[in-house]
Backbone as numpy.savetxt, mean C-alpha at the origin, in Angstrom:
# Nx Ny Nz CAx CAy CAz Cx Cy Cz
2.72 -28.21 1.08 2.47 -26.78 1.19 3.42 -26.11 2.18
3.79 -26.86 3.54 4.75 -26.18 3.90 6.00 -26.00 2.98
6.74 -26.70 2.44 7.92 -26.82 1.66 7.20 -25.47 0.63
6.18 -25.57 0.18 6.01 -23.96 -0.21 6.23 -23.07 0.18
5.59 -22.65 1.25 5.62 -21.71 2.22 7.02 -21.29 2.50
7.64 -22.75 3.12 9.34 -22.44 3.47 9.79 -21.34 1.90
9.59 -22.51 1.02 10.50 -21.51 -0.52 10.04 -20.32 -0.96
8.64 -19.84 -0.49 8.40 -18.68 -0.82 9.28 -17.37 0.58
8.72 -17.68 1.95 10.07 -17.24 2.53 11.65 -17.26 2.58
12.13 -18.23 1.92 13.50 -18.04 1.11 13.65 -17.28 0.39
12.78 -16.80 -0.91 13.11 -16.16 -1.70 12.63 -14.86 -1.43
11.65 -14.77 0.13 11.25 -13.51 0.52 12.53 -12.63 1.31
12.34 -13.55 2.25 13.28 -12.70 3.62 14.65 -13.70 3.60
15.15 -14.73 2.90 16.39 -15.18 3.06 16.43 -16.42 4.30
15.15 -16.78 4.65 15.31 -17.51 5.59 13.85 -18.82 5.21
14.61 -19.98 5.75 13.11 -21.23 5.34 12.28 -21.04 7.19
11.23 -20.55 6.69 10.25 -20.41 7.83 8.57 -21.56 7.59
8.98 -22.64 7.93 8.47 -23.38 7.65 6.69 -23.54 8.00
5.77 -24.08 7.81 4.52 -24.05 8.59 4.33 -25.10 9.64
3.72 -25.01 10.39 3.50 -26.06 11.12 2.73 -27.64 10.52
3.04 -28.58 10.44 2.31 -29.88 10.12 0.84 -29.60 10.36
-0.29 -29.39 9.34 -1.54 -29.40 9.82 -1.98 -27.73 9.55
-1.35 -27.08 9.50 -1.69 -25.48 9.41 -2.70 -25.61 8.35
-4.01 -24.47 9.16 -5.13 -25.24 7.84 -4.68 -24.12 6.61
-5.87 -24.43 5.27 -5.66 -23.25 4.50 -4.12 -23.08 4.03
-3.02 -23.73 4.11 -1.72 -23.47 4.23 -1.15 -23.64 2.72
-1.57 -23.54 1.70 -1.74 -23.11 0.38 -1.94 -21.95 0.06
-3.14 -20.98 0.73 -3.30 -19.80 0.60 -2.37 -19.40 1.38
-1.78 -19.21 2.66 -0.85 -18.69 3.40 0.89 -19.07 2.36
0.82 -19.58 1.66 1.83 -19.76 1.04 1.89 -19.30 -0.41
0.77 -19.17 -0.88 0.81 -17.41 -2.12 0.83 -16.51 -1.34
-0.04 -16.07 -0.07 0.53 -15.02 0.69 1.98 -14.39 0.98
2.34 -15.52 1.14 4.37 -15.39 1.22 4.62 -15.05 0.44
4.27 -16.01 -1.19 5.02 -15.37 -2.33 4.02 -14.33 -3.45
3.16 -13.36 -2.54 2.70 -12.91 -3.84 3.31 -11.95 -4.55
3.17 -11.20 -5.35 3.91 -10.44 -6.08 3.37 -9.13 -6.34
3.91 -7.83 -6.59 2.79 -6.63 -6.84 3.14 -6.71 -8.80
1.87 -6.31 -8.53 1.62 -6.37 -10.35 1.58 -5.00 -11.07
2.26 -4.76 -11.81 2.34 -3.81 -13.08 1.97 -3.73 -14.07
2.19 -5.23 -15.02 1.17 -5.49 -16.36 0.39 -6.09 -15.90
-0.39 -5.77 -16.71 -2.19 -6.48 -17.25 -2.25 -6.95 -18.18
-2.73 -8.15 -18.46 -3.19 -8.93 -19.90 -4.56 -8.19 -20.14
-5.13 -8.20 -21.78 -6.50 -7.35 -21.89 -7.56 -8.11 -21.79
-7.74 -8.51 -20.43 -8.88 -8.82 -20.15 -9.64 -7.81 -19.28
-11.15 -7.79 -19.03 -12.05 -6.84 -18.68 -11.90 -8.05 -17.06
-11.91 -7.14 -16.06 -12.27 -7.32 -14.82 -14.03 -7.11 -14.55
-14.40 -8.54 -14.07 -16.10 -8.39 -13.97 -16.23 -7.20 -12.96
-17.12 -6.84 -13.01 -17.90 -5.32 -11.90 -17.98 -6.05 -11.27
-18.63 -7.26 -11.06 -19.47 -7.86 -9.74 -18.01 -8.65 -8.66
-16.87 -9.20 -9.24 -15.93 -9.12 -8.81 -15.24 -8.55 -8.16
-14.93 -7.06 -8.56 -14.78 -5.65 -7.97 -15.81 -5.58 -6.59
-16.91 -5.38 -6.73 -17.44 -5.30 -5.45 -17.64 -6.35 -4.98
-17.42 -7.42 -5.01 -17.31 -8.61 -4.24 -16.03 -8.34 -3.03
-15.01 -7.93 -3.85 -13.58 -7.88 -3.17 -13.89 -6.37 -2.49
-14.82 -5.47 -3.19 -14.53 -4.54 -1.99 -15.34 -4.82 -0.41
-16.50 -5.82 -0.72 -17.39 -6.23 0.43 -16.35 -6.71 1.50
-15.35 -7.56 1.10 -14.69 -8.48 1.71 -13.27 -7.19 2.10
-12.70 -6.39 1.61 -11.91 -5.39 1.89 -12.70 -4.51 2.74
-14.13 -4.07 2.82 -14.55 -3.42 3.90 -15.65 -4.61 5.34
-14.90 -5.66 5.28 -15.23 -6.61 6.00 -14.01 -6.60 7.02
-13.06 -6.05 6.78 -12.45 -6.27 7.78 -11.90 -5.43 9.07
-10.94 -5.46 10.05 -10.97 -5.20 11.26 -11.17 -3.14 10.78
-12.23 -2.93 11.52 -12.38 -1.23 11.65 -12.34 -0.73 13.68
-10.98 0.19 13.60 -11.56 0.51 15.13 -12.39 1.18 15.47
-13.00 0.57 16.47 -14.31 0.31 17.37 -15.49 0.81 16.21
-15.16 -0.27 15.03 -16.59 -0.47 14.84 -16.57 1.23 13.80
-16.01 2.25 13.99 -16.23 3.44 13.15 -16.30 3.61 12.16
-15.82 2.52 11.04 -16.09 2.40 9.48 -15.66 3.14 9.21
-14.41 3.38 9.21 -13.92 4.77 8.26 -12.55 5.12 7.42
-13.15 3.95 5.97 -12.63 3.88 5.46 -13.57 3.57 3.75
-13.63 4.22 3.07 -13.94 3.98 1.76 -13.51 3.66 0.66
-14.25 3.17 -0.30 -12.83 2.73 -1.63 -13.82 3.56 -2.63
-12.97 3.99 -3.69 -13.65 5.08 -4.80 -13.49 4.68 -6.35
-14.01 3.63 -6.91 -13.22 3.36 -8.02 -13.85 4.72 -9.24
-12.39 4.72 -10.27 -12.35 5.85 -10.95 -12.46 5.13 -12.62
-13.20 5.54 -12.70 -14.31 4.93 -14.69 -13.66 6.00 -15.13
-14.12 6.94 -15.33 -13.87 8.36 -16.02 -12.37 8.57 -16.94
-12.85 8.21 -18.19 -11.57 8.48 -18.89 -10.89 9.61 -18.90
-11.14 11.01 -18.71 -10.67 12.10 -18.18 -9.63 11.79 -17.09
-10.58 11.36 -16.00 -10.13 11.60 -14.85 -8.77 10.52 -14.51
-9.17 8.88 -15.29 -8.02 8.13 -15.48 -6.81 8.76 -15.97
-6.96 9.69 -16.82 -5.85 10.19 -17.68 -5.07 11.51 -17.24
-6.32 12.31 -16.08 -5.12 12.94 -14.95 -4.93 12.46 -13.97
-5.27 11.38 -13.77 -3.82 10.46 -12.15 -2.87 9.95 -13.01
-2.93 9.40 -14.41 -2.34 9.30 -14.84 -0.85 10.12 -14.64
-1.30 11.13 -15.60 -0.22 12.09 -15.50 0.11 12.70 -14.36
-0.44 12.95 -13.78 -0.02 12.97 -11.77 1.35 12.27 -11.25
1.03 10.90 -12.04 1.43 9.97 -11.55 2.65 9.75 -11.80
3.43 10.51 -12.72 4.67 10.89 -12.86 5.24 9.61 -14.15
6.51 8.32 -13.62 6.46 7.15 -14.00 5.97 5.71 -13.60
4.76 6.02 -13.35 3.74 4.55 -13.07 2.58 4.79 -14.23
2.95 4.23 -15.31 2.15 4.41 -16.54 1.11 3.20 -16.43
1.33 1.94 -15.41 0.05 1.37 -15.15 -0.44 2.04 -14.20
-0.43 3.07 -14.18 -1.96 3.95 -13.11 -3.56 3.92 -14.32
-2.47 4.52 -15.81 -3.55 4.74 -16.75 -3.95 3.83 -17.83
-2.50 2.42 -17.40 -3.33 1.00 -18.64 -3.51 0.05 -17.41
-3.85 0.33 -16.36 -4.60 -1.11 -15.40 -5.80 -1.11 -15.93
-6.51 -2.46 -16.16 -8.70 -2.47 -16.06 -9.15 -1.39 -15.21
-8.56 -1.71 -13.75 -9.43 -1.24 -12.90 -8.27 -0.30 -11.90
-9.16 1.39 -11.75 -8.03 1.77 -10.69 -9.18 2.05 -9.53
-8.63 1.83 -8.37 -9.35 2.75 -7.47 -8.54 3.22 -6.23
-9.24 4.12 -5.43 -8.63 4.91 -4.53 -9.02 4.96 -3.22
-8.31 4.18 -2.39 -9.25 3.91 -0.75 -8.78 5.16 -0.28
-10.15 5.40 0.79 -9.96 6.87 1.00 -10.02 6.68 2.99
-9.76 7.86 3.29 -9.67 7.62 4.92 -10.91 8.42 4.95
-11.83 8.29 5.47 -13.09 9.42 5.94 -13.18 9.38 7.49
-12.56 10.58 7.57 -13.37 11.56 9.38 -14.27 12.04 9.24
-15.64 12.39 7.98 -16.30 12.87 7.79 -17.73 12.48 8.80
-17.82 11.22 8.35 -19.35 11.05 8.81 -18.97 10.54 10.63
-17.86 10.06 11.38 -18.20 10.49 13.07 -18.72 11.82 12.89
-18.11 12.86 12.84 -18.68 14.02 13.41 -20.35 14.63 13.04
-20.29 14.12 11.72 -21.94 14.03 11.47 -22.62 13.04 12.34
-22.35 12.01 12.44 -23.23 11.30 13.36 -23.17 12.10 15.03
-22.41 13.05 15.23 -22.52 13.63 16.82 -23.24 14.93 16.43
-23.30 15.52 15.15 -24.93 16.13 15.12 -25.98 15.66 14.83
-25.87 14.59 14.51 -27.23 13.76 14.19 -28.01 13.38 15.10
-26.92 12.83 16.31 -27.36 12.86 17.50 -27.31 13.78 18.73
-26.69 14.36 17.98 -26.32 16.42 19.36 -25.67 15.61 20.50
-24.47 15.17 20.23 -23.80 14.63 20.98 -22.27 15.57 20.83
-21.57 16.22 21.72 -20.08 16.48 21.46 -19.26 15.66 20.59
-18.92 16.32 19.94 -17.47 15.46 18.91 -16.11 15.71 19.95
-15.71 14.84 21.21 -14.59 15.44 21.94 -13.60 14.68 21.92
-13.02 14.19 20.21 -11.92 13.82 20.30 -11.64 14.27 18.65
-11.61 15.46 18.36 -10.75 16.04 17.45 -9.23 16.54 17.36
-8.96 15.37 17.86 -7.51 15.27 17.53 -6.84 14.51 16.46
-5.37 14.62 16.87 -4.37 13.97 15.85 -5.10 12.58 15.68
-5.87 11.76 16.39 -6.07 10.32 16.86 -7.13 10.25 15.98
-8.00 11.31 15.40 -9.52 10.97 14.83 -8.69 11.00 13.25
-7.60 11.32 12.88 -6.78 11.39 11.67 -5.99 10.29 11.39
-5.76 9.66 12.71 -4.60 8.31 12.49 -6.03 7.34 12.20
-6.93 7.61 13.19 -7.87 6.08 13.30 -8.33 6.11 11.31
-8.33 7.04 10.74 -9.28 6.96 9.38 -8.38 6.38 8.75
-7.00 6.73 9.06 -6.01 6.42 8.10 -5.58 4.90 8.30
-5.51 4.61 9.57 -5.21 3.49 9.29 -6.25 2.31 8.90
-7.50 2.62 9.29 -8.77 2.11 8.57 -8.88 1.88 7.16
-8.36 2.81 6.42 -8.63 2.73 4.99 -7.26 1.78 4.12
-6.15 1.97 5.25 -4.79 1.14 5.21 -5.01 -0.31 5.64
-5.84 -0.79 6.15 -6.28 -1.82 6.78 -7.23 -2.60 5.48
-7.92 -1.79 5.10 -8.63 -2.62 4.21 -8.49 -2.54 2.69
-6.97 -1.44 2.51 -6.58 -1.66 1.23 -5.54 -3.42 1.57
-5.35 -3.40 2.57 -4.52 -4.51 2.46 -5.14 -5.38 2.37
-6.37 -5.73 3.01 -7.26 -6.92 2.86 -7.60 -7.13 1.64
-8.18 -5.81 0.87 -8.57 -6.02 -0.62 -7.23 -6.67 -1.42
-6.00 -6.13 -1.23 -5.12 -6.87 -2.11 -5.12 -8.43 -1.82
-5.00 -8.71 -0.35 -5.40 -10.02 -0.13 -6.30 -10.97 -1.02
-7.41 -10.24 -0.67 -8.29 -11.06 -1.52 -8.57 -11.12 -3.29
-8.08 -9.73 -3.78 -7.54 -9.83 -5.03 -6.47 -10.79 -5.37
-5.33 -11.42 -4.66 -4.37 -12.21 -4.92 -5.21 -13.53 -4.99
-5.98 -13.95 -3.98 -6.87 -15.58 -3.81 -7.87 -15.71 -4.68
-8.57 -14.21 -5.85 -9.01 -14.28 -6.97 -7.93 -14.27 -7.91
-6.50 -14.39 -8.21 -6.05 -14.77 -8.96 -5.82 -13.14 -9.63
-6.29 -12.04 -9.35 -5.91 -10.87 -9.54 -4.54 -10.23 -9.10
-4.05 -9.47 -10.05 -2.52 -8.86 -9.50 -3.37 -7.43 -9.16
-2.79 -6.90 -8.03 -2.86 -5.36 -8.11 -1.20 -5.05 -7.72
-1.34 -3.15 -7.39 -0.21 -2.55 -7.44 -0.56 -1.16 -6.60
-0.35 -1.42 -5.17 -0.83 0.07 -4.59 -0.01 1.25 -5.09
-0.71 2.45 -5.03 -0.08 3.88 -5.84 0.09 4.56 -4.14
0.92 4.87 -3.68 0.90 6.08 -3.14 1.39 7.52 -3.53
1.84 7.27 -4.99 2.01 8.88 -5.36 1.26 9.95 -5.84
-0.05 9.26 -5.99 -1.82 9.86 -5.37 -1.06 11.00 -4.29
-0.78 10.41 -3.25 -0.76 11.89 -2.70 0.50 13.35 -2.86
1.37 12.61 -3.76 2.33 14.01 -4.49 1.40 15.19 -4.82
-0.22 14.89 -5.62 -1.10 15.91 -5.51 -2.15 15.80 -5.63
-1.82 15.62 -3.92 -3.06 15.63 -2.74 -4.51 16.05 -3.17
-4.18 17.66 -2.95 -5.03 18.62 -3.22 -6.02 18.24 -4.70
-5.12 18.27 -5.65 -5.90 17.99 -7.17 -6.41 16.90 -7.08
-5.87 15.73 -6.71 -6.80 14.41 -6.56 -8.38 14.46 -5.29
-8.05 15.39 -4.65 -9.29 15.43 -3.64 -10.23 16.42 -4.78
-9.80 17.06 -5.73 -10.79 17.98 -6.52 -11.04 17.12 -7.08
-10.06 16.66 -7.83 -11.10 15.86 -8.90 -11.95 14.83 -8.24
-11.60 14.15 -7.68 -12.78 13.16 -7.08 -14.20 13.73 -6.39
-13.94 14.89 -6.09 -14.77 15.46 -4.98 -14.92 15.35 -3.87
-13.86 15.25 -3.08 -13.83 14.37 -1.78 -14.64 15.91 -0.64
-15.38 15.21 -0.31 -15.50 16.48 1.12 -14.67 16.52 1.99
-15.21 17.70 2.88 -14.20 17.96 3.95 -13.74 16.27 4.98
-12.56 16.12 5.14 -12.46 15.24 6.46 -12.36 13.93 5.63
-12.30 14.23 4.05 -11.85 12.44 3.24 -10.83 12.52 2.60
-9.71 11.98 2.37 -8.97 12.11 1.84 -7.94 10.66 1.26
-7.36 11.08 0.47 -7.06 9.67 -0.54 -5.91 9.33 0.31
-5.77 8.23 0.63 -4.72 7.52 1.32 -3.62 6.86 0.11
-3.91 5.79 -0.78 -3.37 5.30 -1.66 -4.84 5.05 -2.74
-3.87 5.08 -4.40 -4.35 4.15 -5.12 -4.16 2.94 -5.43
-4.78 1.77 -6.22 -4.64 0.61 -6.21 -5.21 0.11 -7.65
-3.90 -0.21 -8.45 -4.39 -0.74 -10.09 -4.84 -2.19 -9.90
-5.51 -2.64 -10.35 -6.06 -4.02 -10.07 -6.29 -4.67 -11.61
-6.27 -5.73 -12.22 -6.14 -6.28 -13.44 -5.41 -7.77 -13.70
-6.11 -8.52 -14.46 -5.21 -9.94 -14.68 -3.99 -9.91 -15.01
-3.22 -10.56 -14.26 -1.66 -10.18 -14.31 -1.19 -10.47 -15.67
-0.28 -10.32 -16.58 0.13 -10.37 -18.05 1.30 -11.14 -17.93
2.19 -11.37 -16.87 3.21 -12.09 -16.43 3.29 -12.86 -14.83
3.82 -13.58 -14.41 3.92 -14.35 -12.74 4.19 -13.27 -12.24
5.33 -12.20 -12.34 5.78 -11.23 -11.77 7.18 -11.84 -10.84
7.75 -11.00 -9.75 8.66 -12.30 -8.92 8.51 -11.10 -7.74
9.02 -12.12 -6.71 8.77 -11.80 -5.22 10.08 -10.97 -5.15
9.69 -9.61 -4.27 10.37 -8.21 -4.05 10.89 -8.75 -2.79
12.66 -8.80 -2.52 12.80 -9.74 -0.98 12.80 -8.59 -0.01
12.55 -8.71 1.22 12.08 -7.98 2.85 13.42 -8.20 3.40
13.06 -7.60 4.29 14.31 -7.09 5.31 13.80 -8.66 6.17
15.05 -9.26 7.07 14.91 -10.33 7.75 14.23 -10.75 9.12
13.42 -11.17 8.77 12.27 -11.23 10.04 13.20 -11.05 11.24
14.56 -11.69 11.60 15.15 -11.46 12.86 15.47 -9.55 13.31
15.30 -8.78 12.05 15.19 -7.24 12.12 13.95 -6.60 12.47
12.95 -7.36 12.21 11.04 -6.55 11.78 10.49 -7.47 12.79
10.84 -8.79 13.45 9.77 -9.54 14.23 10.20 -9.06 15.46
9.86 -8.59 16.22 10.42 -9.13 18.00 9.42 -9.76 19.40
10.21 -9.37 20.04 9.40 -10.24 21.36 9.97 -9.59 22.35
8.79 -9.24 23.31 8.75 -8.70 24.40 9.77 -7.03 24.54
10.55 -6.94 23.60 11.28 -5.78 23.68 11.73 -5.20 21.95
11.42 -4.07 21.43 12.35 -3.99 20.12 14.19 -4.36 20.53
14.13 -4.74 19.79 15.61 -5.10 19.54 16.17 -5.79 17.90
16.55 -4.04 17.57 17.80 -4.32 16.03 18.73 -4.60 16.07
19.07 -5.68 16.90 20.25 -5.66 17.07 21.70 -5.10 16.09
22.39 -5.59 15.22 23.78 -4.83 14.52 22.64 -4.24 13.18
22.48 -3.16 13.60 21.49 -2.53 12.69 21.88 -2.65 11.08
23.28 -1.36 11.04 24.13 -1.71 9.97 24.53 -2.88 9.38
25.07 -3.82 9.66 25.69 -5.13 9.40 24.68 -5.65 8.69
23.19 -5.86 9.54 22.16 -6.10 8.86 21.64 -5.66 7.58
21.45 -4.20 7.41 21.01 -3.61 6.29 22.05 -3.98 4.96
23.19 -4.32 5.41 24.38 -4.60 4.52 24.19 -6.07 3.93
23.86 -6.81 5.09 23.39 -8.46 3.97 22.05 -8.17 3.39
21.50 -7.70 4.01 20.16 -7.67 2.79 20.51 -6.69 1.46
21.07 -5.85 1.48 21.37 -5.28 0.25 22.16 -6.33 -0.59
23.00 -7.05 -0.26 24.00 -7.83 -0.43 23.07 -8.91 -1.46
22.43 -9.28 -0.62 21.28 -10.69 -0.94 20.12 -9.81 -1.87
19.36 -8.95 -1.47 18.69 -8.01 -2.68 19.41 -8.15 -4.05
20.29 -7.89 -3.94 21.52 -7.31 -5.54 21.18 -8.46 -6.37
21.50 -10.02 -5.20 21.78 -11.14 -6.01 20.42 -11.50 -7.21
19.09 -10.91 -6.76 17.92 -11.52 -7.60 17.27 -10.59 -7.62
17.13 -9.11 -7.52 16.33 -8.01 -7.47 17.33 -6.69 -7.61
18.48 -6.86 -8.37 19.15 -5.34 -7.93 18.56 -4.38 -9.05
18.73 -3.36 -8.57 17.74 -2.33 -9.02 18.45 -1.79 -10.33
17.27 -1.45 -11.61 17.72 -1.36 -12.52 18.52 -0.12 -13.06
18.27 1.25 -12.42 18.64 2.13 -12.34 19.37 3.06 -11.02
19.78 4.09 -11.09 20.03 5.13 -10.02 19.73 6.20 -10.13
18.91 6.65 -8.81 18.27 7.59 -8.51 19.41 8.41 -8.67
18.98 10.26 -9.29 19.17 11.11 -9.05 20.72 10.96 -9.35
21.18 10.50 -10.22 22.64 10.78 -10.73 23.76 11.88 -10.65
23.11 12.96 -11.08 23.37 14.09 -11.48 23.69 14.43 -9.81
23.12 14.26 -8.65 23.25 14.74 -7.86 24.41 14.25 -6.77
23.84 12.92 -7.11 24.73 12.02 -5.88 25.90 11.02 -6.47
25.67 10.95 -7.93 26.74 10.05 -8.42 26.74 8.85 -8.59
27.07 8.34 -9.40 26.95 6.38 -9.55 27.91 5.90 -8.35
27.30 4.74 -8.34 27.46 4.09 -6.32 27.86 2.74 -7.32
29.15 2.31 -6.87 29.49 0.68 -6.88 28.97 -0.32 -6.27
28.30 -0.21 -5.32 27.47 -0.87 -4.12 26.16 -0.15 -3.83
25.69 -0.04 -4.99 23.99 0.59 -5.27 23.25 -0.76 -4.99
22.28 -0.44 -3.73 21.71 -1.56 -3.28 20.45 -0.63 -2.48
19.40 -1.52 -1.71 18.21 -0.78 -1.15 18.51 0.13 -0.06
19.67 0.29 0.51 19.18 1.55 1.48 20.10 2.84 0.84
20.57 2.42 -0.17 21.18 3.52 -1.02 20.51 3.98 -1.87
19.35 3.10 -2.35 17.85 3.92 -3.19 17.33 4.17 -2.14
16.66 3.70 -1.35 15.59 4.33 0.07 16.52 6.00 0.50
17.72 6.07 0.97 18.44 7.80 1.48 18.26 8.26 0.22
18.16 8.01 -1.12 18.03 8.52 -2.31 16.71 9.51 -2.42
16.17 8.37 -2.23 14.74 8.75 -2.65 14.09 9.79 -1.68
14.57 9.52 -0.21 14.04 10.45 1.01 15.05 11.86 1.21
15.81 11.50 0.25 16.45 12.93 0.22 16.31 14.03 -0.51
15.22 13.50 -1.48 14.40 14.75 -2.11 13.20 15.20 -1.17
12.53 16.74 -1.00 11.53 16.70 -0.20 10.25 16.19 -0.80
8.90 15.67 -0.68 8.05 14.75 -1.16 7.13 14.94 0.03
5.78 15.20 -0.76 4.88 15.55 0.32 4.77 16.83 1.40
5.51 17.53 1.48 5.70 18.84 2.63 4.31 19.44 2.96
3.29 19.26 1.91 2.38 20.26 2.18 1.23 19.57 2.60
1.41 17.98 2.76 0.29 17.17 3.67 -0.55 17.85 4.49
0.68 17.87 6.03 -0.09 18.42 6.94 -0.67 19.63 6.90
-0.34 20.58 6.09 -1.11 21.80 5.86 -2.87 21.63 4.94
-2.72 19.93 4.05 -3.64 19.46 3.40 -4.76 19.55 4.35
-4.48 18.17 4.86 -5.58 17.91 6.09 -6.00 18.77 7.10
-5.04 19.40 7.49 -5.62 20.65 8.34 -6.78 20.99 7.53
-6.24 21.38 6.33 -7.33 22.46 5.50 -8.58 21.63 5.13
-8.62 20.76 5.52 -9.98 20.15 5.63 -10.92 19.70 6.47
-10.27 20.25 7.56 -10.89 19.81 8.57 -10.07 19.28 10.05
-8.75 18.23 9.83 -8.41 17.55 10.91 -8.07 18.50 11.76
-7.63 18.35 12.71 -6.98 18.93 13.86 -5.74 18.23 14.69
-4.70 18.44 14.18 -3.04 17.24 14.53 -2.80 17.40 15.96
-3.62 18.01 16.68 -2.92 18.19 17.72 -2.53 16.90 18.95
């Protein structure tokens, strides 16, 4: 299992990161390395009781201090499948996954619980907006986790929030909830293959950040990307032109150079948060 582990970090980040002799569980930590995000679905029906099994175990995990505030929303409604769908621009498994759902961040119920108890709500700040968000980010990741060790592929959506607003209508979200990402979930139809990462010696550190040759870096991983993952198309042609050395941080300035999202923070305000 280590020699797994090592080859699934080879083909992740470019480097054999081996396990230690004895690492327990070190089978599961080694589909962890290599899992894959999933797009097709074979037509099989995902059990219900499955689904909330994995969401028990996705809202089982770390919440700060204990605030719970994070929900998952799964969406049945053939209507409503069929406008995230189209929302959804080109991710056409939003509307042929089994199962979609939508973890949500809720600030809603602290502040109800400080009238419940006529207690001050005195931290309506930017911080009561990060803690939901990263709560509901926390346990979409766990759920994929544990969807992968059931042998389930999923595929998080974040273009749920391109429109924000319409997805909080249609769901009905109250004031202070709001959709963080979606997440297609379904028996995978193919293995899929591992998407490679930037090199742990760039993303890990110790005791100090340090990127070191920032550039140089981003240049072998594009380099090494190309060789088993280069991307099938180019963004935005018409604008920027075909690139001879089209690689990931030439789709990433691509993609962030259209504007996307602008009217967020005006979202959440309007529901309640307070960014300050």
């Amino acid at each position: 299992m280590s020699e797994a582990f090592a080859a699934a970090t080879r083909a992740r980040f470019g480097e054999d990161i081996p396990l230690p002799d004895g690492t327990a569980n070190a089978d599961w930590l080694a589909r962890m390395a290599a899992r894959r995000a999933m797009r097709a679905y074979a037509d099989r029906p995902v059990d219900d009781a499955l689904i909330l099994a994995l969401c028990a175990a996705a809202l089982a995990a770390p919440s700060k201090s204990d605030l719970q505030q994070a929900d998952i929303l799964r969406v049945r409604d053939p209507d409503k499948r069929a406008k995230l769908a189209a929302w959804a621009g080109d991710n056409p498994w939003v509307g042929a996954a089994p199962v979609f759902l939508v973890f949500l961040a809720n600030g809603r119920r602290q502040p109800v619980l400080h009238e419940l108890r006529g207690r001050p709500f005195a931290n309506d700040h930017l911080d009561a907006f990060f803690n939901a968000s990263v709560d509901a980010g926390i346990a979409l990741a766990t759920f994929v986790a544990a969807a992968d060790a059931a042998g389930l592929g999923t595929c998080p959506i974040s273009v749920i929030r391109n429109r924000i607003a319409d997805v909080a209508a249609l769901l009905d979200l109250p004031p202070r909830v709001f959709p963080v990402a979606g997440l297609c979930v379904g028996w995978p139809a193919h293995p899929g293959a591992i998407s490679p990462r930037l090199p742990t010696a760039l993303t890990v550190h110790e005791d100090r950040y340090d990127e070191g040759d920032l550039p140089a870096a981003i240049a072998a991983y594009d380099a090494r990307r190309n060789l088993t993952r280069p991307f099938a198309k180019q963004r935005d042609l018409a604008r920027f032109g075909a690139s001879a050395e089209y690689g990931w941080s030439e789709d990433k300035a691509r993609q962030y150079a259209v504007p996307e999202r602008a009217d967020f923070g005006a979202f959440v305000r309007k529901i309640g948060f307070k960014l300050d």
